[in-house]
C-alpha positions as a Markdown table, in Angstrom:
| # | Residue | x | y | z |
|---|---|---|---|---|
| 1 | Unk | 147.6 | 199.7 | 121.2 |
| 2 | Unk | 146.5 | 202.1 | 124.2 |
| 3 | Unk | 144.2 | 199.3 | 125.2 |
| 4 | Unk | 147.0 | 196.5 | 125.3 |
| 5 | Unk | 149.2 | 198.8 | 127.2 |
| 6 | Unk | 146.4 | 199.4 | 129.6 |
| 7 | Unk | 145.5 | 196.1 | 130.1 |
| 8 | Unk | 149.5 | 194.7 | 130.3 |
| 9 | Unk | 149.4 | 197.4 | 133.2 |
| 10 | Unk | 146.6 | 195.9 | 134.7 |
| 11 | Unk | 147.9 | 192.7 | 134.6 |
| 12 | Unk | 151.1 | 193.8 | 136.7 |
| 13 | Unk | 148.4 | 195.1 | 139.7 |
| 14 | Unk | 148.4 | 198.7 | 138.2 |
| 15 | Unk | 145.2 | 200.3 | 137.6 |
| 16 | Unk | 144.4 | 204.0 | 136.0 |
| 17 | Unk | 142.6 | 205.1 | 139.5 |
| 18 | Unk | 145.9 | 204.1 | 141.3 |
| 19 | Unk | 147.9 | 206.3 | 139.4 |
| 20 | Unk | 144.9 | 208.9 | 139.1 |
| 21 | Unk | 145.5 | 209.3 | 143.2 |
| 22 | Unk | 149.0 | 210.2 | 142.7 |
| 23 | Unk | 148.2 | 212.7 | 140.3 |
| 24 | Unk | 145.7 | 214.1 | 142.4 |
| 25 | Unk | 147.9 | 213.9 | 145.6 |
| 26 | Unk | 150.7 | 216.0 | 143.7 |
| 27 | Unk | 148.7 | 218.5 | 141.8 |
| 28 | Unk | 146.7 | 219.3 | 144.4 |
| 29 | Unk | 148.6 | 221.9 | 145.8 |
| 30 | Unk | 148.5 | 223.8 | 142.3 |
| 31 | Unk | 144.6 | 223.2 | 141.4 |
| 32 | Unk | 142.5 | 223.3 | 144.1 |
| 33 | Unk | 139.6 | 222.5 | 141.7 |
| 34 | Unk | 141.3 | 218.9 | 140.2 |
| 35 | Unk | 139.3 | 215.7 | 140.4 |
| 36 | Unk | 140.1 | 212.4 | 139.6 |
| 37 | Unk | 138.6 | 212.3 | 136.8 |
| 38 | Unk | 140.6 | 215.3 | 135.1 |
| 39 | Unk | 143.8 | 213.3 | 136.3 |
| 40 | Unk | 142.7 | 210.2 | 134.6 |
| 41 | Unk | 141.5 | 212.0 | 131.8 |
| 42 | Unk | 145.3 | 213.2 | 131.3 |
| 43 | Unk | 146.6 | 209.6 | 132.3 |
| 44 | Unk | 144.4 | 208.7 | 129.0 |
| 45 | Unk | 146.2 | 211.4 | 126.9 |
| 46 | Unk | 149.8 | 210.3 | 128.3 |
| 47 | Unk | 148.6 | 206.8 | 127.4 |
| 48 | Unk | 147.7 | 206.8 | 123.9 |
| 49 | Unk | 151.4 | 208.6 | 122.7 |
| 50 | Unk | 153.4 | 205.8 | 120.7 |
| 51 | Unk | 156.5 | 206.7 | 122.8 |
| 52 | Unk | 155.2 | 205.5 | 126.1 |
| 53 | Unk | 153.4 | 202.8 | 124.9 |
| 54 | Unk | 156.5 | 201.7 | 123.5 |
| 55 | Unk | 158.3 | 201.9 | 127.0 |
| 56 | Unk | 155.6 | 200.0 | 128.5 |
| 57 | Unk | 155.6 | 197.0 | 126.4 |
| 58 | Unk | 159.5 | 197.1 | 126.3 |
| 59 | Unk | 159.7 | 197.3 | 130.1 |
| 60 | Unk | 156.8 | 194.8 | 131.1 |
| 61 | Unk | 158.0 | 192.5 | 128.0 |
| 62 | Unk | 161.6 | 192.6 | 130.3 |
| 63 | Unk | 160.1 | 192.2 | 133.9 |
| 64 | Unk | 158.1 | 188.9 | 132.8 |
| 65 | Unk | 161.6 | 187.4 | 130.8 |
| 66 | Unk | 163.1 | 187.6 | 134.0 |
| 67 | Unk | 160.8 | 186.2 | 136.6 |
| 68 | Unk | 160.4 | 183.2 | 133.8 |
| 69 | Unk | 163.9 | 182.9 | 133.8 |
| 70 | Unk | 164.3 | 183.7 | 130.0 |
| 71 | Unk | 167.4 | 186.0 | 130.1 |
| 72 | Unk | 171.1 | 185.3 | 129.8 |
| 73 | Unk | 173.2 | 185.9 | 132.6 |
| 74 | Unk | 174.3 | 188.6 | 134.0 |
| 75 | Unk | 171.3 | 190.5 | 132.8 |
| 76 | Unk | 168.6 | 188.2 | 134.4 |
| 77 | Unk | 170.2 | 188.7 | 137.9 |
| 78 | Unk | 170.8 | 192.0 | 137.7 |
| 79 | Unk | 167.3 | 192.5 | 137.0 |
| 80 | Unk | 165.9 | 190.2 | 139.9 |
| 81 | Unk | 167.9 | 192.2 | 142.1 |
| 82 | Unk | 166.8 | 195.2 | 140.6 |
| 83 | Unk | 170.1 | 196.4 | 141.0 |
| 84 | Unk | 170.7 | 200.1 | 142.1 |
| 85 | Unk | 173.5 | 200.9 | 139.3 |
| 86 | Unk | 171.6 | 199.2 | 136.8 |
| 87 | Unk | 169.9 | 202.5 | 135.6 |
| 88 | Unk | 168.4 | 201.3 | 132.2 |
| 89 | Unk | 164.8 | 201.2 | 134.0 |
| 90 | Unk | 165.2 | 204.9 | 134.8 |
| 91 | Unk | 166.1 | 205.5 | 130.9 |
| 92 | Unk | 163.5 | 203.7 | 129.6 |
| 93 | Unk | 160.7 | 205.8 | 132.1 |
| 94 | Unk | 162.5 | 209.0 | 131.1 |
| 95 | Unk | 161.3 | 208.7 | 127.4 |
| 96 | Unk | 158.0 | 209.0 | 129.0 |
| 97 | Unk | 158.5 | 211.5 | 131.1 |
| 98 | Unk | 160.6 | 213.6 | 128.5 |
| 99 | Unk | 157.3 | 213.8 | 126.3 |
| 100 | Unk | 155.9 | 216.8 | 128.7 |
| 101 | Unk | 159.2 | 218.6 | 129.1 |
| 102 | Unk | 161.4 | 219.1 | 132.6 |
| 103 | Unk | 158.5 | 219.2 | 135.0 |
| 104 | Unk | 157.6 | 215.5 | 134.2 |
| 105 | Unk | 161.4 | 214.7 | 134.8 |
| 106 | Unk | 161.6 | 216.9 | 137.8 |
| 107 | Unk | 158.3 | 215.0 | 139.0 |
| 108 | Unk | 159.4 | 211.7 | 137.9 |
| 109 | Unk | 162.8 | 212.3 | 140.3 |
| 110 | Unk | 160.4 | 213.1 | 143.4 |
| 111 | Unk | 158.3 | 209.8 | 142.6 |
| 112 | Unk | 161.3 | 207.7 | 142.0 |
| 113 | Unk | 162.9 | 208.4 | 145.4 |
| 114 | Unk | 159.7 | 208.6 | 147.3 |
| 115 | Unk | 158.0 | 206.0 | 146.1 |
| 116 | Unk | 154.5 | 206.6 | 147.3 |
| 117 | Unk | 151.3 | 204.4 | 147.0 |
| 118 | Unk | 151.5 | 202.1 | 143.7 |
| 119 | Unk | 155.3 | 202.9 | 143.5 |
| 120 | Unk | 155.8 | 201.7 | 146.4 |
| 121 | Unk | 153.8 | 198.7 | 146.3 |
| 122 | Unk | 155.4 | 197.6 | 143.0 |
| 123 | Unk | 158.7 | 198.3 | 144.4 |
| 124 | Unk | 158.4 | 196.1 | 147.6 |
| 125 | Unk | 157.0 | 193.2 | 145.9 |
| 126 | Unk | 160.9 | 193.0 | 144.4 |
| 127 | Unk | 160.6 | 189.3 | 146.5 |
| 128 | Unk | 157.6 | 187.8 | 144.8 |
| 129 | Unk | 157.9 | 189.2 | 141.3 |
| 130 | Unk | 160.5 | 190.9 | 138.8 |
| 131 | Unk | 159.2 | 194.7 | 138.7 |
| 132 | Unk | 162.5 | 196.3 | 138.3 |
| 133 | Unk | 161.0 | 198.4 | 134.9 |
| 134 | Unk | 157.2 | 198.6 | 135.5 |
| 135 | Unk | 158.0 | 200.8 | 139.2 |
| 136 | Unk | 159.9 | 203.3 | 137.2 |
| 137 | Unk | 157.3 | 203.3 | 133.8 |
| 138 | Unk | 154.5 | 203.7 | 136.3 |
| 139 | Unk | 156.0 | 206.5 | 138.1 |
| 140 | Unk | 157.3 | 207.8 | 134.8 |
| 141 | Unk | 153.0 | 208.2 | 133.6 |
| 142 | Unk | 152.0 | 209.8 | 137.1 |
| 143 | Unk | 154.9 | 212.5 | 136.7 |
| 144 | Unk | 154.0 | 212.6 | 132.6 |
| 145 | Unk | 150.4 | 213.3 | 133.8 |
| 146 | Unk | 151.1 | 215.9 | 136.3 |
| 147 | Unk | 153.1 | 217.9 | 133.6 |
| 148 | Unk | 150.3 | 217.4 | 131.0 |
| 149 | Unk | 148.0 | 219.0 | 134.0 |
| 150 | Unk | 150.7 | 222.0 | 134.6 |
| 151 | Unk | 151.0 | 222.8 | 131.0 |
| 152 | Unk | 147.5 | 222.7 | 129.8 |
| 153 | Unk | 145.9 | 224.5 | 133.1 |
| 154 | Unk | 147.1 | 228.6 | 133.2 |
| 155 | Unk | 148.2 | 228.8 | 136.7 |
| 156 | Unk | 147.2 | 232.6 | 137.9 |
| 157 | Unk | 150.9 | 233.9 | 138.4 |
| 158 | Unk | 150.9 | 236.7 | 141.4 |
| 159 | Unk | 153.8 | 238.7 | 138.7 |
């Protein structure tokens, strides 16, 4: 199932070293020593829970319905708009994000509105393709990745 999931990803123009950057980009700060191999090493482990594979297929299953026209109305509008009160692409990524706890939502929040690199491609391709869900799961495995890092590394508290 990881492997689908990885692969659907891939097919949408997201790969595990684009997400690996963002990882690395904000965990940095924290662990001077990361690489990009320990952040897509935890990408991996976020990856291979049932939850967020779930939310992956759900999401990507919904973005291509839409750009293929297979939804009833209002829904498939309101998807190829990606319409701001819509929300339900936010609750979907928050299942992932809620498997590591409040830092991967606080995370998650800061990726959302931000929107850098990947996130920010996805979101601006809103023209050519329906990526209303697979912006928000993609952000919502960087930010679950970053809180895997924070809770398996022991951050030398000054107290």
């Amino acid at each position: 199932m990881k492997d689908i999931t990885i692969a659907l990803l891939k097919e949408r123009g997201v790969n595990l070293e684009d997400m690996a950057v963002l990882v690395l980009d904000l965990q940095k700060k924290y662990y001077e020593d990361l690489t990009i191999e320990e952040c897509i090493e935890n990408l991996h482990h976020v990856l291979e829970k049932r939850e967020v594979q779930n939310a992956i297929l759900t999401g990507i299953a919904l973005d291509k319905l839409a750009e293929q026209d297979l939804l009833e109305e209002p829904l498939l509008s309101i998807l190829k708009r990606d319409e701001p009160l819509y929300g339900i692409d936010e609750i979907l990524a928050l299942g992932i994000t809620n498997v590591y706890g409040s830092i991967g939502l606080t995370n998650f929040g800061y990726l959302d509105k931000v929107k850098p690199g990947i996130i920010g491609k996805l979101n601006a391709e809103k023209e050519k393709r329906c990526n209303t869900f697979i912006d928000d799961l993609v952000a919502a495995i960087v930010a679950a990745a970053c809180a895997r890092i924070a809770h398996s590394r022991k951050k030398q508290s000054p107290l």
